[in-house]
MDTraj code that builds the backbone (N, CA, C; nanometers):
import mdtraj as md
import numpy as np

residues = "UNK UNK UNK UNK UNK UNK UNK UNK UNK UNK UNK UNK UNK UNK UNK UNK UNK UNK UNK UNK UNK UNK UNK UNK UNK UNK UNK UNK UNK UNK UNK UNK UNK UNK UNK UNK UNK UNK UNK UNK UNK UNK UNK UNK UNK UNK UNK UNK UNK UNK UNK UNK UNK UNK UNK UNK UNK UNK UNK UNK UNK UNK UNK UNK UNK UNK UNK UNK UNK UNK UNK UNK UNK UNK UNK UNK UNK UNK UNK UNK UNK UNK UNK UNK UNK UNK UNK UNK UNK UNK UNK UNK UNK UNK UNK UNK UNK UNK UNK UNK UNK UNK UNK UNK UNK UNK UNK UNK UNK UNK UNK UNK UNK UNK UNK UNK UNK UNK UNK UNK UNK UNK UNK UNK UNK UNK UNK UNK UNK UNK UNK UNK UNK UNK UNK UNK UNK UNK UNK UNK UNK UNK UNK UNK UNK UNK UNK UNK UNK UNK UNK UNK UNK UNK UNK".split()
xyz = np.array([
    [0.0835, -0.1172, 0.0000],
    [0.0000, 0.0000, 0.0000],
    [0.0885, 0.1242, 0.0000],
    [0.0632, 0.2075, -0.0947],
    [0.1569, 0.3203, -0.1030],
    [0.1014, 0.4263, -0.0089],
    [0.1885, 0.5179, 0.0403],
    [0.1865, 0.6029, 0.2026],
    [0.2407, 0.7537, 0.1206],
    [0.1243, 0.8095, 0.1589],
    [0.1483, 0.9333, 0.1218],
    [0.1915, 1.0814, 0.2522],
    [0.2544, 1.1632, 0.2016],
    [0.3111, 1.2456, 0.3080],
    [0.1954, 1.2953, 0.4063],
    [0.0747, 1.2948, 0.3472],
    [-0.0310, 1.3197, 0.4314],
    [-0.0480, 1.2292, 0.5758],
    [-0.0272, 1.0940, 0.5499],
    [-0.0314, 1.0317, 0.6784],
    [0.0722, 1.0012, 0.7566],
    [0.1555, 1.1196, 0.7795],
    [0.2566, 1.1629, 0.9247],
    [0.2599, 1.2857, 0.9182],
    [0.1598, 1.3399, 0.9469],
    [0.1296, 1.4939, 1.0231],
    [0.2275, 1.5661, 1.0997],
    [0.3083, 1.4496, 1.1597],
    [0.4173, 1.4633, 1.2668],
    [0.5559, 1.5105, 1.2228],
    [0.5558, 1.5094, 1.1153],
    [0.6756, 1.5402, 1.0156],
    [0.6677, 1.6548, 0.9257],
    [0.5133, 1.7123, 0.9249],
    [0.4742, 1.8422, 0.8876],
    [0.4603, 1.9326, 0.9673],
    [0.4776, 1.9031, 1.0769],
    [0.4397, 2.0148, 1.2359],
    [0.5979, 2.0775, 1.2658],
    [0.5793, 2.1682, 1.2998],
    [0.6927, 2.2213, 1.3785],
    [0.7546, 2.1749, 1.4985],
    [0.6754, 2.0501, 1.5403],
    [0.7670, 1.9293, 1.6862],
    [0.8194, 1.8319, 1.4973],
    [0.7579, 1.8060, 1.3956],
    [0.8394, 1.6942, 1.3020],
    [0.9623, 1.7671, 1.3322],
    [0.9440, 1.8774, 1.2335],
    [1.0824, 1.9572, 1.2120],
    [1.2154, 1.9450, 1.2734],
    [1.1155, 1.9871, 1.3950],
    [1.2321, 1.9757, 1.5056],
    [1.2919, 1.8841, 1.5551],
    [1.2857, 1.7662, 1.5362],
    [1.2777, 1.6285, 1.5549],
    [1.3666, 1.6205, 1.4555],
    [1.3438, 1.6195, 1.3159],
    [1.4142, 1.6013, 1.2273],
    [1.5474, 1.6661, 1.2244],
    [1.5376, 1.8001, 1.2714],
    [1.7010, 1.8780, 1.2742],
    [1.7493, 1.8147, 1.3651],
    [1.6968, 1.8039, 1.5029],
    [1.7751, 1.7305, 1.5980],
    [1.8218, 1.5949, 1.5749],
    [1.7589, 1.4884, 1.5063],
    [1.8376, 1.3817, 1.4403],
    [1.9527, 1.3961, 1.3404],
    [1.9181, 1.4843, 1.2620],
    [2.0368, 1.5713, 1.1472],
    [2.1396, 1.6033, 1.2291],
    [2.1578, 1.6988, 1.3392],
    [2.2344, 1.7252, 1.4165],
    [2.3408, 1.5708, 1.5021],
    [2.2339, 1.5064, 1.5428],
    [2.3255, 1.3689, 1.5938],
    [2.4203, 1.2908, 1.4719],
    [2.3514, 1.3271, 1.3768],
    [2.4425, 1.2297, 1.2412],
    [2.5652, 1.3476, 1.1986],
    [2.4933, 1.4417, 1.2401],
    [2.6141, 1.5826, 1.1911],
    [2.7952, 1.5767, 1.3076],
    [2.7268, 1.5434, 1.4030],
    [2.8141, 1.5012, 1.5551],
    [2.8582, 1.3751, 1.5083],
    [2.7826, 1.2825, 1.4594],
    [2.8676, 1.1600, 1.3994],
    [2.9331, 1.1700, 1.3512],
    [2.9406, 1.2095, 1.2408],
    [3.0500, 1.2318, 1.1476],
    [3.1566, 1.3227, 1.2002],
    [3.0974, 1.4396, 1.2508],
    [3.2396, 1.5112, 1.3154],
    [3.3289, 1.4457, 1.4017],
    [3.2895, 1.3928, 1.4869],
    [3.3295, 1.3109, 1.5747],
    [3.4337, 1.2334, 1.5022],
    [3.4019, 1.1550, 1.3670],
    [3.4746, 1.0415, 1.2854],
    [3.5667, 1.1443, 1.2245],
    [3.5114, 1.2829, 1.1884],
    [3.6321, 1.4028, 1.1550],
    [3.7283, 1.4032, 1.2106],
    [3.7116, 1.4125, 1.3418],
    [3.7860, 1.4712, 1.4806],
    [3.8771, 1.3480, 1.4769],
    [3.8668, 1.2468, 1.4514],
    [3.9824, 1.1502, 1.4313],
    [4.0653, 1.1819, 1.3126],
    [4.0169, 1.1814, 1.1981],
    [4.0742, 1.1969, 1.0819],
    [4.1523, 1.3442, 1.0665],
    [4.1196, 1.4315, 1.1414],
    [4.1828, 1.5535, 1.1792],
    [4.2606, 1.5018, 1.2537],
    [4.3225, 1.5040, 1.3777],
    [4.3581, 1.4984, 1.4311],
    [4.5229, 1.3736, 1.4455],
    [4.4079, 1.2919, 1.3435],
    [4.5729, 1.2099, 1.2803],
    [4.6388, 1.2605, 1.1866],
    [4.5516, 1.3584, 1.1248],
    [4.6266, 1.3931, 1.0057],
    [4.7410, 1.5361, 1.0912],
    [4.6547, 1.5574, 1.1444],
    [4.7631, 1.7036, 1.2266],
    [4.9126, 1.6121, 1.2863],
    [4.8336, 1.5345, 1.3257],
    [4.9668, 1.4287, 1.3996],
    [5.0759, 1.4082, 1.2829],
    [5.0618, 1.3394, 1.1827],
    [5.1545, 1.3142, 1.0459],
    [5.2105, 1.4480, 1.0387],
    [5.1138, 1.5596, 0.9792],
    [5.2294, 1.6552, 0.9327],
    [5.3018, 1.7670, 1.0416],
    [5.2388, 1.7169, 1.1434],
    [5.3380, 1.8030, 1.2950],
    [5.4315, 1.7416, 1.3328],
    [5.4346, 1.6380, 1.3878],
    [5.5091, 1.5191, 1.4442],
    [5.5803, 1.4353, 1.3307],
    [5.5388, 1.3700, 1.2466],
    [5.6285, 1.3018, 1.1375],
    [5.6921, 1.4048, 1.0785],
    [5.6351, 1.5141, 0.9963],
    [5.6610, 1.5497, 0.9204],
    [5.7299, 1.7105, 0.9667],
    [5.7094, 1.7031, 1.0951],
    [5.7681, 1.8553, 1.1520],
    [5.7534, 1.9616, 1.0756],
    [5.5973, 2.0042, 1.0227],
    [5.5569, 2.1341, 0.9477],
    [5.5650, 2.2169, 1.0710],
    [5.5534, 2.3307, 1.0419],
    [5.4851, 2.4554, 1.1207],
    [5.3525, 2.4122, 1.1916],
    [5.3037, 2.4404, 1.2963],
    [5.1864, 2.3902, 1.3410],
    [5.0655, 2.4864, 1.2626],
    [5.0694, 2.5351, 1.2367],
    [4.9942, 2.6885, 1.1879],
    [4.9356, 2.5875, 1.0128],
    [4.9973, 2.5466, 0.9581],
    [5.0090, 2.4972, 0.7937],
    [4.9780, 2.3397, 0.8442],
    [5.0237, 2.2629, 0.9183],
    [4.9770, 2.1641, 0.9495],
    [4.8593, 2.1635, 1.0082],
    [4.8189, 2.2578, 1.0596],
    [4.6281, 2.2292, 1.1391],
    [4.5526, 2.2736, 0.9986],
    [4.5952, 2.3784, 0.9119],
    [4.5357, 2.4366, 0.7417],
    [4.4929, 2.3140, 0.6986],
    [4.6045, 2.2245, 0.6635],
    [4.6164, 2.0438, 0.5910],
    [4.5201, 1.9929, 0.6577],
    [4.5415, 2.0040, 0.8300],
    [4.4690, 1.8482, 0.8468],
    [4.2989, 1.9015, 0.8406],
    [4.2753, 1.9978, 0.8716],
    [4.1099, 2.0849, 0.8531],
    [4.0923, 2.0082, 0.6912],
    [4.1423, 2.0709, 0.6370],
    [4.1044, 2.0705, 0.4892],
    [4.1013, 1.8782, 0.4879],
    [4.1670, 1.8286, 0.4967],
    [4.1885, 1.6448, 0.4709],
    [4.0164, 1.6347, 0.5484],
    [4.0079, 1.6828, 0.6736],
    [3.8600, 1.6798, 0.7873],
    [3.7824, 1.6976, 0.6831],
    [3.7455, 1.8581, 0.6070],
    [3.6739, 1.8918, 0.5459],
    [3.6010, 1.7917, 0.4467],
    [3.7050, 1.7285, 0.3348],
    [3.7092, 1.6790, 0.2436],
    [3.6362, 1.5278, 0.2604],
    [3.6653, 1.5035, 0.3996],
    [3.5947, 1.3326, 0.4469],
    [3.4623, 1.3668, 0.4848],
    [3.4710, 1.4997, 0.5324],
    [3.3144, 1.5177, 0.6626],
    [3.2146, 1.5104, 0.5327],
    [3.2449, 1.6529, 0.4175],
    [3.1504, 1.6225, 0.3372],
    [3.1172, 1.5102, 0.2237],
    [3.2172, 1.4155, 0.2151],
    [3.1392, 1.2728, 0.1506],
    [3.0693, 1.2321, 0.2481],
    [3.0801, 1.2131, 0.3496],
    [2.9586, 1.1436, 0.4431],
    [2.8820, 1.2336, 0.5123],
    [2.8492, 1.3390, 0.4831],
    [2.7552, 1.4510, 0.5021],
    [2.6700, 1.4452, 0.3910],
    [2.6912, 1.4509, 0.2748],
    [2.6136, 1.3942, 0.1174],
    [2.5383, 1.2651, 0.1629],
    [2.6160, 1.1852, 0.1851],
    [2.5663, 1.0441, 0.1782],
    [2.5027, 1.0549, 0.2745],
    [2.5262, 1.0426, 0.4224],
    [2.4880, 0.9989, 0.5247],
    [2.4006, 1.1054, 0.6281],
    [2.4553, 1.1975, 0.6555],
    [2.3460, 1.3273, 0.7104],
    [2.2384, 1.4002, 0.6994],
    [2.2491, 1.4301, 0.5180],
    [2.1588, 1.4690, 0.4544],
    [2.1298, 1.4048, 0.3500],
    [2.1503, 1.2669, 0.3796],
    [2.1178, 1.1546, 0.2378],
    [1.9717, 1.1865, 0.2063],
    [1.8627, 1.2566, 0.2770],
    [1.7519, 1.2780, 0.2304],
    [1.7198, 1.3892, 0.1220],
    [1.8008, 1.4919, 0.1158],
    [1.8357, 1.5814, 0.0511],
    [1.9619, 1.5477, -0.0744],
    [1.9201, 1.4062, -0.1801],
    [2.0288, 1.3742, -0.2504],
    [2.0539, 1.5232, -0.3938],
    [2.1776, 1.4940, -0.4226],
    [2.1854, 1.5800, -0.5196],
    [2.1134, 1.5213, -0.6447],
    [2.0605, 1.5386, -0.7419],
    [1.9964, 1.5590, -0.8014],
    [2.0985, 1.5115, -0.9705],
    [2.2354, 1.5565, -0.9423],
    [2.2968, 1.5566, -1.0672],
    [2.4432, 1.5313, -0.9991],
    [2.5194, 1.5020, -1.0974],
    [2.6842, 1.5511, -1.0566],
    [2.7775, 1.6775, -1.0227],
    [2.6856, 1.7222, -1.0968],
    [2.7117, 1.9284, -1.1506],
    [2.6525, 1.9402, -0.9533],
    [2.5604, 1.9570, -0.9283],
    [2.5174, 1.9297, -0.7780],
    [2.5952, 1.9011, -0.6541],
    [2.6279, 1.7648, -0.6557],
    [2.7429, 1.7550, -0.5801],
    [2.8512, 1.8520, -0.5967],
    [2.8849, 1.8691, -0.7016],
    [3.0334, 1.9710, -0.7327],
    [2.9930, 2.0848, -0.6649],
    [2.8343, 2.1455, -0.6985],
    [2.8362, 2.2820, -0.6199],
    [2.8764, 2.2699, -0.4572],
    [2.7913, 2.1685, -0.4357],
    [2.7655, 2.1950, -0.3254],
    [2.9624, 2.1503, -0.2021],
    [3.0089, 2.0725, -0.2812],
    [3.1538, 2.0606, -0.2642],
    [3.2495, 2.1846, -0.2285],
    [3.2070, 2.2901, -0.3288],
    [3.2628, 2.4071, -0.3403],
    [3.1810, 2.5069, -0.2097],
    [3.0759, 2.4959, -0.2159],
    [2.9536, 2.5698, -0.0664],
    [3.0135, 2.4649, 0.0390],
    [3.0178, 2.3850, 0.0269],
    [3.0623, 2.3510, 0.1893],
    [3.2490, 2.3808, 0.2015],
    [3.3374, 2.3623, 0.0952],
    [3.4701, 2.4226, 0.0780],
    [3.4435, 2.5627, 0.1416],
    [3.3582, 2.6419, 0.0965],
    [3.3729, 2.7974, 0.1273],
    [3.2985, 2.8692, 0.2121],
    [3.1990, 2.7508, 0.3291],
    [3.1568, 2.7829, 0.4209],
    [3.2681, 2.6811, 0.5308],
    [3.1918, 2.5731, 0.5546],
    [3.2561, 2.5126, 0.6083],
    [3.4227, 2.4975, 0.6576],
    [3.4824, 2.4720, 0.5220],
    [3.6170, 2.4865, 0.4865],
    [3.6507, 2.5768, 0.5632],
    [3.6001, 2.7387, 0.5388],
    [3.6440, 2.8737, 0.5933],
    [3.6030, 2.9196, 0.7025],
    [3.5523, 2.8495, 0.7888],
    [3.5025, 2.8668, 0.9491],
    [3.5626, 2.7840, 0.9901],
    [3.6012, 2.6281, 0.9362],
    [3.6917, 2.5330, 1.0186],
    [3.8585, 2.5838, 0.9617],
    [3.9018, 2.5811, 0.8584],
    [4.0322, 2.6563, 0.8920],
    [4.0820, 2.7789, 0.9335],
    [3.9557, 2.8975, 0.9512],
    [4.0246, 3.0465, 1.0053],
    [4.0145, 3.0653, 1.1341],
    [3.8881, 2.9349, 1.1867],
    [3.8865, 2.9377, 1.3297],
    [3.9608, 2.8849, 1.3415],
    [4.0547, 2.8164, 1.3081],
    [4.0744, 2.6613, 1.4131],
    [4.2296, 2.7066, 1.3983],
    [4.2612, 2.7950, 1.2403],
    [4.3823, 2.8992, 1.2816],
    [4.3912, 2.9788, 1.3800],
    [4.2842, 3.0737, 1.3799],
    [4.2620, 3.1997, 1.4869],
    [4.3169, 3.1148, 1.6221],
    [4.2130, 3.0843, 1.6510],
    [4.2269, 2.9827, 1.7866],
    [4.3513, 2.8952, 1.8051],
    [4.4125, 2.8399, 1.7296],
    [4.5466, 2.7414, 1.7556],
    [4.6547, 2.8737, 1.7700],
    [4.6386, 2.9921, 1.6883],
    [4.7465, 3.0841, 1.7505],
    [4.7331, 3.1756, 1.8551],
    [4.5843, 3.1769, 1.8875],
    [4.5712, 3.2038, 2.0472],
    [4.6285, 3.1375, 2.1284],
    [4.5578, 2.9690, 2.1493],
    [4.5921, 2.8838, 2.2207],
    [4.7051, 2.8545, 2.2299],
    [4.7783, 2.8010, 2.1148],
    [4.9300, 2.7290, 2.1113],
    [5.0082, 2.8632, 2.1355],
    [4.9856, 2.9778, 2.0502],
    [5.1324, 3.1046, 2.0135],
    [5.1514, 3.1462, 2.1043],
    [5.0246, 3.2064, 2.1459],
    [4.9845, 3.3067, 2.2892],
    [4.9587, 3.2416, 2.4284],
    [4.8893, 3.1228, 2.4377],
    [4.8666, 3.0574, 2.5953],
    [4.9125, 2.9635, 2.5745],
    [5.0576, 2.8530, 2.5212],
    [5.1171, 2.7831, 2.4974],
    [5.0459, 2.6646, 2.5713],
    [4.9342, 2.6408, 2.5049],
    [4.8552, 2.5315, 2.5534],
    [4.9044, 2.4277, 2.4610],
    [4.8918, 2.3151, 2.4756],
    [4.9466, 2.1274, 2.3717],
    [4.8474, 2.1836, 2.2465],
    [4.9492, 2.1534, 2.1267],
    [4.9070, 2.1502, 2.0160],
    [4.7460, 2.0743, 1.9975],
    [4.7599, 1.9719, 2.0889],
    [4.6531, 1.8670, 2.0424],
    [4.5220, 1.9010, 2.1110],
    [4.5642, 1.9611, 2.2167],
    [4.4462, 2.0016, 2.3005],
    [4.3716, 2.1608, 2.2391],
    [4.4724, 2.2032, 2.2119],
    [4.3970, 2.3069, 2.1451],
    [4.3570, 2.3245, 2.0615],
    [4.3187, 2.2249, 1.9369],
    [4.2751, 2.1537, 1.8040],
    [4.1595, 2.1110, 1.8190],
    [4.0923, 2.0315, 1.9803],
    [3.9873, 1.9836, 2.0458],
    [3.8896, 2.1087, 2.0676],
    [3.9556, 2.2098, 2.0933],
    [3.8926, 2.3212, 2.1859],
    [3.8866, 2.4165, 2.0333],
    [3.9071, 2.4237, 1.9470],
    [3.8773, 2.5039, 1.7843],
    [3.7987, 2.4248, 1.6952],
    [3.7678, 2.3355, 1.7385],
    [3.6695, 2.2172, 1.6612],
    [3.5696, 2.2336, 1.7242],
    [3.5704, 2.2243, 1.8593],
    [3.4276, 2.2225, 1.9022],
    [3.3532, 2.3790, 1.8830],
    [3.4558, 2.4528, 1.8960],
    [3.3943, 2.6133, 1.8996],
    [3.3665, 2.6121, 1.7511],
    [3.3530, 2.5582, 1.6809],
    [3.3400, 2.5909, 1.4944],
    [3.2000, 2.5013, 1.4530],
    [3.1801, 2.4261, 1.5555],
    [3.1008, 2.2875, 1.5169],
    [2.9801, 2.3494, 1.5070],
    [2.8882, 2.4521, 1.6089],
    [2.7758, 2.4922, 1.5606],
    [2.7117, 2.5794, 1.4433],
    [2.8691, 2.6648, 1.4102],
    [2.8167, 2.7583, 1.2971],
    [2.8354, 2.6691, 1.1966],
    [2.9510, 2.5508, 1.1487],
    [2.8925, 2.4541, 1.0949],
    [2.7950, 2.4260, 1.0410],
    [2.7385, 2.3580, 1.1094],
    [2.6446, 2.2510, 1.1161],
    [2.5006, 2.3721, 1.0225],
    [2.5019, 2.4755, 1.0761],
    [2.3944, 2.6041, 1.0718],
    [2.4007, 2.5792, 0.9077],
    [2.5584, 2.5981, 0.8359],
    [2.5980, 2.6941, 0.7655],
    [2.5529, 2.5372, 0.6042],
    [2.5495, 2.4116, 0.7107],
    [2.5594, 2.2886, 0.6087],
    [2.3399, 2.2560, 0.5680],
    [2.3154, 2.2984, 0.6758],
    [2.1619, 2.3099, 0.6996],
    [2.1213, 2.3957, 0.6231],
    [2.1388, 2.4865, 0.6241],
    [2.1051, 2.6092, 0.5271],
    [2.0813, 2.6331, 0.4431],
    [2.2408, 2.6123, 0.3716],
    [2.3279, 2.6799, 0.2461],
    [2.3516, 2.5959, 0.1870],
    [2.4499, 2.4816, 0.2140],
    [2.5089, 2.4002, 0.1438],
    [2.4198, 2.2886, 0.0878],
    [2.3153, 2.2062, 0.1930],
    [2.2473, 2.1245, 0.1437],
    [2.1281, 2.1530, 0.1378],
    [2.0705, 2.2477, 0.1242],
    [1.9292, 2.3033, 0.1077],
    [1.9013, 2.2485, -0.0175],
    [1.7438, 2.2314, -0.0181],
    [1.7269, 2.1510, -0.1049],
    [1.7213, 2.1772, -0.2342],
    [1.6951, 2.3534, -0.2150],
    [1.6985, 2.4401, -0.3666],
    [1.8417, 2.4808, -0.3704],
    [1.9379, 2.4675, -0.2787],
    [2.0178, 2.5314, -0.3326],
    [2.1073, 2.5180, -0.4476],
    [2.0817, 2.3757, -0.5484],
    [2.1479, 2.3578, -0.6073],
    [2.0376, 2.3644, -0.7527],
    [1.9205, 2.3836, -0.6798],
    [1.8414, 2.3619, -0.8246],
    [1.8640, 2.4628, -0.9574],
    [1.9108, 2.4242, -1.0740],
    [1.9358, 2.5072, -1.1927],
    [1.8223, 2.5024, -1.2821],
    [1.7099, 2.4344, -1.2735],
    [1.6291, 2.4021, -1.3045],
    [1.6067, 2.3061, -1.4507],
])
top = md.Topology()
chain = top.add_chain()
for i, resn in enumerate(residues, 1):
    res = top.add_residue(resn, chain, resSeq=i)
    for name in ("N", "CA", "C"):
        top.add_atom(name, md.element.get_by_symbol(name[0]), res)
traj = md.Trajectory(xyz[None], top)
């Protein structure tokens, strides 16, 4: 029997909604979370192996974060909101590059040369503490902008 949007009222109300962002939000924390590893090893390689500058090594490992969060932000967060085309994905690659991207590497710069330059706090700990402060405008900026459902429509 086919089910039409009419019979879950609950998903048209403003408690669905809300329900719905707040699940979006737990899968959004999922994945960051799986970020926050993949960051964080990657900062490890090019600080520690590779003895960059810490400043250019947190740039790298954000951007490597970036680049993982949004394949499984497509797929998995907002898999309800699929792109539509290839051209689609690409935009929206580039909108989350130039939101996302640019709130997680200028904060997480800003903040690592507060933390590390200025209050010579552990590289690693202060990578924890610029991730989490970036995570809500995030999340806002991926809800919005990036995966909205028109935002890619060209018609």
């Amino acid at each position: 029997m086919k089910q039409s949007r009419s019979q879950f009222p609950v998903l048209r109300s403003q408690k669905g909604r809300e329900w719905l962002t707040f699940l979006r939000w737990l899968k959004f924390n999922f994945v960051g979370g799986i970020g926050i590893g993949v960051q964080m090893s990657a900062l490890a390689v090019f600080r520690s192996l590779l003895h960059w500058n810490y400043l250019l090594a947190t740039a790298m490992a954000v951007e490597v974060a970036v680049l993982h969060n949004f394949l499984w932000h497509e797929r998995f967060t907002w898999a309800d909101r699929p792109a539509l085309r290839f051209t689609h994905s690409l935009t929206r690659l580039a909108r989350f590059n130039a939101t996302n991207g640019a709130v997680s590497i200028l904060g997480n710069l800003l903040l690592m040369r507060l933390l590390v330059g200025e209050l010579r706090l552990n590289y690693m700990a202060a990578n924890l503490i610029a991730i989490a402060t970036c995570s809500l405008v995030n999340f806002l900026l991926s809800d919005r902008f990036v995966f909205d459902p028109g935002a890619c429509d060209l018609g």
